[in-house]
N, C-alpha and C positions, 0 to 999 in steps of 0.2 A: 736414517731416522728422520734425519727435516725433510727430505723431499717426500716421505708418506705422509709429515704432520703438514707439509704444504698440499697435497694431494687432499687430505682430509679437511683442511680450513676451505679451499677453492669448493668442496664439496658441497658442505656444509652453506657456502657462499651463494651456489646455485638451487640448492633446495629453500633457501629462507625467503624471497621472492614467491616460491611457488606457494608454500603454506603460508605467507601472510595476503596472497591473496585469494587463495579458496580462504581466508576467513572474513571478506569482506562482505558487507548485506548488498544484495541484488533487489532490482525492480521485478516483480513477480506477482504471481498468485501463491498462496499459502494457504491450503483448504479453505478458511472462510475470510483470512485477511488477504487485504489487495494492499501491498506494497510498494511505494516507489520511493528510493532513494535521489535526492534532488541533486543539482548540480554542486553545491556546497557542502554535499555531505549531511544532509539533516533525512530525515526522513518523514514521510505523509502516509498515511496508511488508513484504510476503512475495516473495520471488521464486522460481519454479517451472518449469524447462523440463524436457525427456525429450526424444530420439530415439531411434530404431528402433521395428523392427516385432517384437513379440510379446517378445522378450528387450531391452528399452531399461533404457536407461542415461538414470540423472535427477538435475539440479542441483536443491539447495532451499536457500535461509537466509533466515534473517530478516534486517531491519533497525530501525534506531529512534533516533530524535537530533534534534539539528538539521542542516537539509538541508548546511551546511557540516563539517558532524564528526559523521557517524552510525558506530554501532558494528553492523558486521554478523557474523552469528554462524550456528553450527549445532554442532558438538563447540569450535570453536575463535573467537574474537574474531578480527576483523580490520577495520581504519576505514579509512571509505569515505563519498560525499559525492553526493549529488542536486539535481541544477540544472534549472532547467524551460528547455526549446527550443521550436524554432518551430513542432514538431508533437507534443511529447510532452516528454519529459525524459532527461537523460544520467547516467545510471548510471556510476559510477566506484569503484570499488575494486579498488587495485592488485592485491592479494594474493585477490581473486574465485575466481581457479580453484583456489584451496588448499583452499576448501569441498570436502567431501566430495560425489564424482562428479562435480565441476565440469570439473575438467580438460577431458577429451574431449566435452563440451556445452556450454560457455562461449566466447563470441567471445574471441578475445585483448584486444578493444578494451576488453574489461571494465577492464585495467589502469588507460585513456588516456580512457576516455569511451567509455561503449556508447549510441546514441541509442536510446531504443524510444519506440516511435509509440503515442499514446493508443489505444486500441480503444472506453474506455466510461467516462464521466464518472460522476462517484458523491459520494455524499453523503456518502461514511464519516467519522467522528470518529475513530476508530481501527481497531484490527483486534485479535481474540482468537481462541485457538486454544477450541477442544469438546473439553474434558476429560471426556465422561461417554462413555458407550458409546455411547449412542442421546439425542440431544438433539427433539425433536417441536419447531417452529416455530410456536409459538399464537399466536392471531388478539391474545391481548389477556391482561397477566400473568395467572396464576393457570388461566387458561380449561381447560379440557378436551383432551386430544392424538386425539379423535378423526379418525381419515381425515386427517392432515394432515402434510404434508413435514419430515422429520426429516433431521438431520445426525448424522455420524460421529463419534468419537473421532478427533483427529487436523486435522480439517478446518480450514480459517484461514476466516475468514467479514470479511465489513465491519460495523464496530458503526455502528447510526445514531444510537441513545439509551440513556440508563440510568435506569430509573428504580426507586426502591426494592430495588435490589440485583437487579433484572432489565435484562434487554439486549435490545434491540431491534437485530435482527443482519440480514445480507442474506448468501444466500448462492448461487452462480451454478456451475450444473454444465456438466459437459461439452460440453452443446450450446446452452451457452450462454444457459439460461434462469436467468430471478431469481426468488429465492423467500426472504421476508420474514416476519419470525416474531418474539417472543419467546420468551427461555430464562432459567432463573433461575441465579444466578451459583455453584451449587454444579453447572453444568455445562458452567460455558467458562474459562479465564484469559488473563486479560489479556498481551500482549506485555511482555517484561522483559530485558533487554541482560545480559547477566552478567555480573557488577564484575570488570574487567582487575586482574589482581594481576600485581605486578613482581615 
């Protein structure tokens, strides 16, 4: 009888590892949030949908925090929380469709838990917005922008590294293709929550 209750605690010992780490949050795509869990454990995230054809209507904000109390934003603050599921993560904040153009593009479930399903695993550390006009994606810091994929002003990218005040950024278009580069930091900023004043 002890050597099956030993059998079964040693079991027990090696399954608890595995489940508590499928329940960690990953750096990813998530249908229309992008993802990346930081070095520290906080996480950065964009979210981005539109429908219609030719004249659409589009939800965006950021987020940033820890996955239990992030602050999500775009003109206005509003806290909201990220939990990982059994195929992706649940997006929750109540006040979601206050975000500008959210209303009529945002599930209601945003309130209560909105589930989105992974699409693309990623490496990111974080996430930074391309504050320059034209950012070029170069092979290696310093390098040359000849012939090579550049990003917009505006665009939210995945950071993968930093090094010497450059960033080593990934950035993935509409059809879905990745494209890897760096940029030097008087052409992106970094993700930043705007301090809630009462």
């Amino acid at each position: 009888m002890i050597r099956l209750l030993a059998v079964g605690v040693l079991s027990l010992c090696a399954v608890a590892p595995a489940l508590a780490g499928s329940a960690a949050l990953h750096s990813g795509k998530y249908e229309g949030l992008m993802l990346a869990v930081t070095p520290d454990h906080q996480v950065e995230g964009f979210y981005s949908e539109s429908m219609g054809e030719g004249v659409s209507r589009g939800c965006t904000f950021y987020l940033q925090g820890k996955p239990g109390a992030l602050t999500t934003w775009l003109d206005t603050t509003y806290p909201g929380s990220v939990a990982p599921s059994a195929d992706g993560v649940t997006l929750t904040v109540e006040e979601g469709r206050q975000h500008p153009g959210c209303l009529n593009v945002l599930m209601p479930e945003i309130a209560t838990g909105l589930d989105l399903t992974q699409t693309a695993d990623k490496k990111w550390i974080g996430l930074v917005t391309v504050s320059a006009d034209k950012a070029y994606l170069l092979k290696t810091p310093s390098a040359k922008p000849a012939k090579r994929p550049y990003i917009v002003k505006g665009d939210v990218v995945g950071l993968l590294a930093l090094k010497d005040g450059w960033a080593e950024v990934e950035f993935t278009n509409a059809d879905d293709r990745s494209f890897t580069g760096w940029i030097s930091q008087d052409q992106y900023s970094r993700l930043a929550a705007p301090t809630v004043q009462n």
